[in-house]
PyMOL CGO cylinders between C-alpha atoms (Angstrom):
from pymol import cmd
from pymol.cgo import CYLINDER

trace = [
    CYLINDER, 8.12, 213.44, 99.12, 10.12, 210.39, 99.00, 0.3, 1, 1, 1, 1, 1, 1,
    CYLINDER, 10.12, 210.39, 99.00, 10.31, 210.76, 94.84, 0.3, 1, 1, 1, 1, 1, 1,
    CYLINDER, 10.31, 210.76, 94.84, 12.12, 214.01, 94.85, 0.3, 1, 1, 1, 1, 1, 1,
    CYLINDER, 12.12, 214.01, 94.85, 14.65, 212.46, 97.31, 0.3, 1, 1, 1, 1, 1, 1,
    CYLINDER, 14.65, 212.46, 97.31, 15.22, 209.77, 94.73, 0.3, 1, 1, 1, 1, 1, 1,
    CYLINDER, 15.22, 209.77, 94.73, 15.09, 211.64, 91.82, 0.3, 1, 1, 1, 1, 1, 1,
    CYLINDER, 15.09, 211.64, 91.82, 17.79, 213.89, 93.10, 0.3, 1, 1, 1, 1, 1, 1,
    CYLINDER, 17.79, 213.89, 93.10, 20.21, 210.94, 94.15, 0.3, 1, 1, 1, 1, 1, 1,
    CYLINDER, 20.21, 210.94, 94.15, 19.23, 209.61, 90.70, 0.3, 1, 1, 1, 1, 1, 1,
    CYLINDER, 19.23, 209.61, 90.70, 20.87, 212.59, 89.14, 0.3, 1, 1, 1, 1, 1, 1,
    CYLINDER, 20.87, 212.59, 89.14, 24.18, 212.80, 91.66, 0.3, 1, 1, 1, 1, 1, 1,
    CYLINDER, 24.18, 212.80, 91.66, 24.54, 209.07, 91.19, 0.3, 1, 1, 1, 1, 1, 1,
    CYLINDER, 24.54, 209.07, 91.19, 24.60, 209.65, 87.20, 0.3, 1, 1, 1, 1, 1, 1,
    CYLINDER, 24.60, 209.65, 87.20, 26.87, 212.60, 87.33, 0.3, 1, 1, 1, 1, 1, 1,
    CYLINDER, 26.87, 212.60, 87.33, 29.16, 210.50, 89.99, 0.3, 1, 1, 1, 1, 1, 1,
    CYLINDER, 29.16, 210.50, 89.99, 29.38, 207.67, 87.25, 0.3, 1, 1, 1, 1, 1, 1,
    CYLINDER, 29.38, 207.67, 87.25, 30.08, 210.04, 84.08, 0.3, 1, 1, 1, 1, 1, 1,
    CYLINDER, 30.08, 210.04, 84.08, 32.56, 211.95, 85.79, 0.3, 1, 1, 1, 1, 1, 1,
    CYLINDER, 32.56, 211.95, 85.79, 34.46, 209.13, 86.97, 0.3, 1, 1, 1, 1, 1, 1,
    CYLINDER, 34.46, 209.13, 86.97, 34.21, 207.67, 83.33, 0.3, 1, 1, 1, 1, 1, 1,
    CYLINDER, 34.21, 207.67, 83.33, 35.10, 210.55, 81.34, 0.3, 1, 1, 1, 1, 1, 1,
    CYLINDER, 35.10, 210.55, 81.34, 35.90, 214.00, 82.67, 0.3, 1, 1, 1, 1, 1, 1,
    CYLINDER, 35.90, 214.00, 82.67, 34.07, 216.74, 84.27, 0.3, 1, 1, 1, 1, 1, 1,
    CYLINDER, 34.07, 216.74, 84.27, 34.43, 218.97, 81.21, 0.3, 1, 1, 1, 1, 1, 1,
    CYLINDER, 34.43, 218.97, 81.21, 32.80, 216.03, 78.86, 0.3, 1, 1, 1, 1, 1, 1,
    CYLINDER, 32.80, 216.03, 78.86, 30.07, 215.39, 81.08, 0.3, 1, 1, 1, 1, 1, 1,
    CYLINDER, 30.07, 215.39, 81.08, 27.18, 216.64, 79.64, 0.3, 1, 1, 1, 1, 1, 1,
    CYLINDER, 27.18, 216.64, 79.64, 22.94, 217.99, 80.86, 0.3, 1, 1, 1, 1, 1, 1,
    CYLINDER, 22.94, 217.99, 80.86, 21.60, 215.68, 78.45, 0.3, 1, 1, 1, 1, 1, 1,
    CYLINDER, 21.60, 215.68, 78.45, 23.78, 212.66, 79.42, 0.3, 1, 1, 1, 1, 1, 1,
    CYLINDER, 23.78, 212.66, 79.42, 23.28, 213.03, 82.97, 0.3, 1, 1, 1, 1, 1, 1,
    CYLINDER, 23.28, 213.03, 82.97, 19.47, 213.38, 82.52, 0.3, 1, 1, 1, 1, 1, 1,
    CYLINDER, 19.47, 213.38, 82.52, 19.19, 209.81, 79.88, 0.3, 1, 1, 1, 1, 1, 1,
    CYLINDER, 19.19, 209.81, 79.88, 21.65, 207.81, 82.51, 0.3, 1, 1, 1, 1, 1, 1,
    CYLINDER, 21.65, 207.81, 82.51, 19.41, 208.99, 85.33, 0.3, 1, 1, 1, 1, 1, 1,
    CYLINDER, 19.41, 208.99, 85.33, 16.40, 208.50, 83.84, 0.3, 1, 1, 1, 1, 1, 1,
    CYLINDER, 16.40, 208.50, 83.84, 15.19, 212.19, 84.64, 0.3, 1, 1, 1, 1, 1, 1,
    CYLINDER, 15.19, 212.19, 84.64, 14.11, 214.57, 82.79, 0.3, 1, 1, 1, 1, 1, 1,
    CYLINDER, 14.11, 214.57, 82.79, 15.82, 217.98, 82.05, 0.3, 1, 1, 1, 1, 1, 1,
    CYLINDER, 15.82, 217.98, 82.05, 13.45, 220.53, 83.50, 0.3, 1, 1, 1, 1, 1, 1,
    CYLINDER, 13.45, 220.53, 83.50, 13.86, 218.16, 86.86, 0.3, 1, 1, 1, 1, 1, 1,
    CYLINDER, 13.86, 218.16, 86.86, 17.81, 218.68, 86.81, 0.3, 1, 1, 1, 1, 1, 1,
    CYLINDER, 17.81, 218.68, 86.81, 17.20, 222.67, 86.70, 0.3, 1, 1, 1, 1, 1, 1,
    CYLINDER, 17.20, 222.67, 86.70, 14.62, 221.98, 89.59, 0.3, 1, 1, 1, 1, 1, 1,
    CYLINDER, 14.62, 221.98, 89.59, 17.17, 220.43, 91.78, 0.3, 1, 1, 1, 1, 1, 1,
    CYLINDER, 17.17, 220.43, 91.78, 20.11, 222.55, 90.71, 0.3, 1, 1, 1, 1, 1, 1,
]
cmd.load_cgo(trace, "trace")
């Protein structure tokens, strides 16, 4: 179970960090999913 947990605060860490380097609006699926390390059909899992 403990792999979901990180694979989730994988992706919230990577969104935290584009946000905060660009903009919300230029923030991108496929971005967050390469900086996280995660793939895409994980990201729709989660959210």
């Amino acid at each position: 179970m403990g792999r979901v947990s990180d694979a989730k605060t994988r992706l919230m860490e990577a969104v935290r960090e584009l946000i905060w380097t660009g903009s919300f609006g230029s923030t991108t699926i496929d971005q967050i999913c390469e900086k996280s390390g995660v793939k895409k059909g994980s990201f729709y899992y989660f959210f």
